[in-house]
C-alpha positions in Angstrom: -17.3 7.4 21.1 -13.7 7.8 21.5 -12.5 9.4 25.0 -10.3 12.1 24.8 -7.4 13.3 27.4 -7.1 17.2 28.3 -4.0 18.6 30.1 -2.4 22.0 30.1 1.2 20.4 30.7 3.5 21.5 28.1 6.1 18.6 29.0 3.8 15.8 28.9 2.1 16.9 26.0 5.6 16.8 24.1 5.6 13.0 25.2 2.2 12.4 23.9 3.2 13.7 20.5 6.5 11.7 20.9 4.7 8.6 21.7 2.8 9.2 18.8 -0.7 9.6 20.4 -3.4 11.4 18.2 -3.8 15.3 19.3 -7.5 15.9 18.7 -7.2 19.9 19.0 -5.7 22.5 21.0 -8.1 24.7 23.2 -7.5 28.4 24.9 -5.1 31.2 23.8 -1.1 30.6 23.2 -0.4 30.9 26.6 -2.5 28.6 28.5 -3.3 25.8 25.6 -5.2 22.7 26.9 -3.8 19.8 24.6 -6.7 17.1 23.8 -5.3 14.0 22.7 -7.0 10.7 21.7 -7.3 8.4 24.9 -6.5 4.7 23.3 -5.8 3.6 26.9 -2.2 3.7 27.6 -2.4 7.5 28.4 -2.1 7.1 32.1 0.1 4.2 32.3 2.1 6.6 30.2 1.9 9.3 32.8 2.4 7.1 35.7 6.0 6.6 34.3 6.5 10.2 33.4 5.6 11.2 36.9 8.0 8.1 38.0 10.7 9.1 35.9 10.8 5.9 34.1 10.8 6.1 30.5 13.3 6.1 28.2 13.0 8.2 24.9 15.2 8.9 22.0 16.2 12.8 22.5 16.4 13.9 19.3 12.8 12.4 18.8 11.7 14.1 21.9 13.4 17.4 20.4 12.0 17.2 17.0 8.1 15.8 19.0 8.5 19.7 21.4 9.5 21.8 18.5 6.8 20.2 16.7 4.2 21.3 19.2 5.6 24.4 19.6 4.9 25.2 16.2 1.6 23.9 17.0 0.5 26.3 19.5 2.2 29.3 17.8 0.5 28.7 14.5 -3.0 26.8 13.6 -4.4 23.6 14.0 
């Protein structure tokens, strides 16, 4: 059974989708959508660097990965 990650932050979701982990689904209405993302078990080593300020990204990757979910929660999954 694969274990699956839930968070409402829009931010870290954007890195998720950078990083290129699987989004499973998106839950609750446009403005308060709970990402679910496949867990493969470097989501919180991922989210202890975020929260550390230690990763480095590409920014037009992260640009393209946060318009990407913005079309995501604004149209259908």
């Amino acid at each position: 059974m694969e274990k699956l990650y839930r968070t409402t932050d829009f931010d870290f979701s954007t890195l998720l989708y950078y990083e290129k982990k699987k989004l499973k689904n998106l839950e609750g209405p446009p403005n308060r959508r709970v990402f679910v993302f496949v867990d493969d078990g470097t989501i919180d080593e991922l989210r202890l660097k975020y929260i550390n300020r230690e990763l480095l990204v590409d920014p037009q990757g992260l640009w393209n990965a946060t318009k990407a979910i913005k079309t995501l929660i604004h149209g259908n999954l």
